[in-house]
Phi, psi and omega in degrees: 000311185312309188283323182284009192233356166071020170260152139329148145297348175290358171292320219256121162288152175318336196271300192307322187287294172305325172297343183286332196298325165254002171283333171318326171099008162315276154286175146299274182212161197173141187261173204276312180341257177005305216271334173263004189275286188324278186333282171310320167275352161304335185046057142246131193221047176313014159258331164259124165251161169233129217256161160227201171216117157353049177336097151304316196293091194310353183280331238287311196292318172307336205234292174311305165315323174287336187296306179302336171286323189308306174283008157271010195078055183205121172231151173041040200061032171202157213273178178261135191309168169300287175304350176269165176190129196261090164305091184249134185236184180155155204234169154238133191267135176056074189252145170287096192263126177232117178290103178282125207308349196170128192285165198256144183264136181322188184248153190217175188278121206075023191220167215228146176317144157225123208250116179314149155241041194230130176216183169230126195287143190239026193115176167247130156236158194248156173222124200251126179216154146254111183253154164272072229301334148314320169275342201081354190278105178273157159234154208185123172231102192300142158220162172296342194205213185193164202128166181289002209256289160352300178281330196273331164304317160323299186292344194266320189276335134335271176277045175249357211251122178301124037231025177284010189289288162303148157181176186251182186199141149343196163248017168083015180083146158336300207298343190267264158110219196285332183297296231267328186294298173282352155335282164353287198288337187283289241261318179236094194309324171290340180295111115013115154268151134240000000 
């Protein structure tokens, strides 16, 4: 079908797949229902896709590797100490802070959580995390902005917290890069660039 009609079948909705089937003379008739049951045990879903992206970099398996050693605990072919720990950090930028008009009422029995839907915009914020990646451990912060003054709280809140007092670190994200790591590295002498 895909080829007489010159589309991907991931082009085609359930309703498109029956109407071709039966102008074709395939069917009689046929419900779109049918047409998604035959599709789902066939495990054809042409409604679901999956989108990626290219690696450009000609560097991209080399940079990935390193990262990809670390969360097994390994740099450069040696395990990492008992006392290292592998910090990733990274930020978002422009979170909407929305005030809400009237605070939302709890859940009572038989009634469901109710959320005001009316709010007043109160600004943008960047939200600055740190994961652990070994432990699983987030750290997470709100600021007004993004930047090194921003990241150095972070990295101070992080590494005040046991057993982050040593640990190893990133590159501190795109936003940063190398100047900040070595800050990073000034303020906390056990900390590791990779």
């Amino acid at each position: 079908m895909p080829a007489t009609l010159g589309l991907p079948l991931s082009c085609l909705s359930v309703a498109d797949v029956a109407r071709h089937a039966q102008r074709s003379g395939l069917v009689a008739r046929i419900s779109d229902s049918t047409v998604w049951h035959w599709l789902h045990e066939d495990a054809i879903r042409p409604w679901r896709h999956r989108c990626w992206i290219f690696a450009r970099d000609p560097h991209f398996q080399a940079k990935a590797g390193r990262i990809l050693d670390l969360y097994e605990r390994r740099w450069q072919g040696q395990s990492l100490r008992k006392d290292e720990f592998v910090i990733s950090t990274d930020e978002k930028t422009s979170i909407q802070a929305r005030l809400r008009m009237h605070p939302s009422l709890p859940t009572e029995a038989g009634k469901s959580m109710r959320v005001e839907h009316e709010y007043e915009r109160a600004g943008a914020w960047a939200y600055l995390a740190a994961l652990g990646v070994h432990r699983a451990k987030v750290f997470g912060r709100c600021e007004a902005t993004t930047g090194i003054a921003p990241f150095e709280r972070l990295v101070d809140q992080v590494m005040s917290k046991p057993p982050y007092v040593s640990g190893c670190g990133d590159d501190g994200g795109v936003l940063i890069g190398r100047i900040l790591c070595r800050m990073c590295q000034q303020r906390n002498p056990t900390m590791r660039d990779f």
